[in-house]
C-alpha positions as CSV (number, residue, x, y, z in Angstrom):
1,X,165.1,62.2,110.1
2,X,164.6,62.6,113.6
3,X,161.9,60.9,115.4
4,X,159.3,63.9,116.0
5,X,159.4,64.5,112.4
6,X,159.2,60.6,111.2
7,X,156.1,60.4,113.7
8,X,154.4,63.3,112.0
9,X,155.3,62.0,108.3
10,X,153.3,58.4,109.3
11,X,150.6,60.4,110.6
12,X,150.6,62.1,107.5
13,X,151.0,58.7,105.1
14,X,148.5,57.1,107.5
15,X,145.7,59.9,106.2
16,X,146.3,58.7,102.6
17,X,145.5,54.8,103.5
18,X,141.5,53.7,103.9
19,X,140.3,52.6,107.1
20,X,141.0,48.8,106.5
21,X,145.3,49.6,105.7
22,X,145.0,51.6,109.0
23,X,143.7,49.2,111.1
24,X,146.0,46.4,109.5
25,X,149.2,48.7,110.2
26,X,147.9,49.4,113.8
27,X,147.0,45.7,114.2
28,X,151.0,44.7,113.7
29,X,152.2,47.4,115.3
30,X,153.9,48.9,112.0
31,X,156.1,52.3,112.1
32,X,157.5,54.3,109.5
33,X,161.2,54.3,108.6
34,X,162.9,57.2,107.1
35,X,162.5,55.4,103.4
36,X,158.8,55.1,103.9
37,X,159.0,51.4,104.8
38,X,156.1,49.8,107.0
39,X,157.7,47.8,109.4
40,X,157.6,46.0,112.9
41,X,160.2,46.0,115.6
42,X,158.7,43.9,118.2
43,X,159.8,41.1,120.6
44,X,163.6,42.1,120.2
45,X,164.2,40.5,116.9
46,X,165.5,42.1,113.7
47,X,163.6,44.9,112.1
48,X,161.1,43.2,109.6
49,X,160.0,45.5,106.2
50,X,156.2,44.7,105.4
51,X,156.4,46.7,102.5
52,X,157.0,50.0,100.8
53,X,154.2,53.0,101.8
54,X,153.9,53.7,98.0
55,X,152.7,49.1,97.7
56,X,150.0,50.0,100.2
57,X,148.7,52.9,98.8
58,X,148.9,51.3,95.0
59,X,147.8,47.7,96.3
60,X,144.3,46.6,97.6
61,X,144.3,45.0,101.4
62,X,143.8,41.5,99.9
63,X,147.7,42.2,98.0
64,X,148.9,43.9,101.8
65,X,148.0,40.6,103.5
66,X,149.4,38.2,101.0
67,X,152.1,39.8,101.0
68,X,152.6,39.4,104.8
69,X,152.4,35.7,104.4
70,X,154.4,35.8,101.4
71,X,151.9,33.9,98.8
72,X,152.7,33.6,95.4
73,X,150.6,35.4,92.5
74,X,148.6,31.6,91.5
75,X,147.1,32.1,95.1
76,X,146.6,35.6,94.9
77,X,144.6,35.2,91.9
78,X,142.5,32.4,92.8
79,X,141.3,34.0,96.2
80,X,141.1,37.4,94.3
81,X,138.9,35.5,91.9
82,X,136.6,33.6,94.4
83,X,137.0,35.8,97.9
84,X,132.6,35.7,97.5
85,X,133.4,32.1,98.2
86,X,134.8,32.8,101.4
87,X,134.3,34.2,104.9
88,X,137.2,35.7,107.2
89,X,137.8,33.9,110.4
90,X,140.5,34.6,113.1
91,X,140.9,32.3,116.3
92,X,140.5,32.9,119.7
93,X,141.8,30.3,122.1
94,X,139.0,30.7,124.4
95,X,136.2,31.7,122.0
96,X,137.2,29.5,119.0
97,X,136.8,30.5,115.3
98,X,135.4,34.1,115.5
99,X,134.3,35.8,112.0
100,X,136.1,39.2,111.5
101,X,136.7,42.0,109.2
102,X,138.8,41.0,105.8
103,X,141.7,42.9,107.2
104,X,142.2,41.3,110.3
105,X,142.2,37.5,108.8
106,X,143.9,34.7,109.9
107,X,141.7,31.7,107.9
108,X,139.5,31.6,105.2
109,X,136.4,29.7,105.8
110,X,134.7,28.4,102.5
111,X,131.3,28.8,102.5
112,X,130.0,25.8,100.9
113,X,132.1,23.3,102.8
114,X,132.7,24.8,106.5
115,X,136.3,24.0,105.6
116,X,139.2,26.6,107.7
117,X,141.8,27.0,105.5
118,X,145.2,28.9,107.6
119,X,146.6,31.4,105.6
120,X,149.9,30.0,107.0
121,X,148.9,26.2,105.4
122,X,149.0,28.0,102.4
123,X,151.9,29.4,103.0
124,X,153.7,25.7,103.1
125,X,152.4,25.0,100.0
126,X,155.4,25.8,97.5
127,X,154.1,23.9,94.3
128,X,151.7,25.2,92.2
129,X,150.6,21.4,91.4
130,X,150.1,21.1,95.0
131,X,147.7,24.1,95.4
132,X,145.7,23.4,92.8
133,X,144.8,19.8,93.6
134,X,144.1,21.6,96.8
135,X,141.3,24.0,95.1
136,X,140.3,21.1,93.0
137,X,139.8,19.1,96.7
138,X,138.1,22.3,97.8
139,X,135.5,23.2,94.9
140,X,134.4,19.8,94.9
141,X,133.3,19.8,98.6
C-alpha cells in the first residue's frame, strides 16, 4: 500500500478510536502499517508493533497501556479492580509529579498512602509472589 493511501486508512482507523486511544497513539508517535499494526519508528531503532488496530478498538486504554509496558494479566486485574484507589501522575523534571489524564500515565499514585508506584517498577516485577506482597505492603499503608 502506498503511503498516500496508508495515511488515509489511519485517519480512517483513528475515527473509530475514542478520544483517550487518539491521544495515546499521537502521544508515541504511532503510524499504521499496511497490516493495521500501531507502531513507532523513532530514534533510528527497529520498528516496534504496539499492537494490532483490531486490540485497540476491542480493548479499553487501561489493556493499551499495559500492554505497552508488557504487564502480566495478575496486574492487570488488580489495577482494573482498584484503579478508584489510584490517581495518574506523570513526571516533569522541572515541575515534579504532575497529575494527568489516565492515558498519558507514567505512575500510579495511591491515594491513601501518597505512595508513586512506576509503571516500569512494575514492570521488573516478574513473580506473582513478588507483586502481591507488594499490594499486600500497599493496602496496608
Amino acid at each position: 500500500m502506498d503511503d498516500k493511501k496508508l495515511m488515509i486508512l489511519e485517519e480512517k482507523l483513528k475515527n473509530e478510536l475514542s478520544e483517550d486511544k487518539i491521544n495515546y497513539i499521537n502521544k508515541y508517535k504511532l503510524k499504521l502499517n499496511d497490516k493495521r499494526q500501531w507502531m513507532t519508528t523513532k530514534n533510528n531503532v527497529p520498528e516496534r508493533v504496539y499492537f494490532s488496530h483490531n486490540f485497540i478498538l476491542k480493548n479499553t486504554i487501561l489493556e493499551v497501556i499495559f500492554r505497552k509496558y508488557q504487564l502480566c494479566y495478575a496486574k492487570l486485574k488488580y489495577f482494573r479492580k482498584n484503579l478508584d484507589k489510584f490517581s495518574y501522575f506523570k513526571y516533569d523534571s522541572k515541575l515534579g509529579f504532575i497529575e494527568t489524564e489516565f492515558w498519558d500515565i507514567e505512575f500510579f499514585c495511591h491515594k491513601k498512602s501518597g505512595k508513586y508506584i512506576d509503571l516500569r517498577y512494575l514492570q521488573q516485577i516478574t513473580e506473582i509472589e513478588v507483586f502481591l506482597e507488594f499490594v499486600n505492603w500497599l493496602e496496608s499503608l
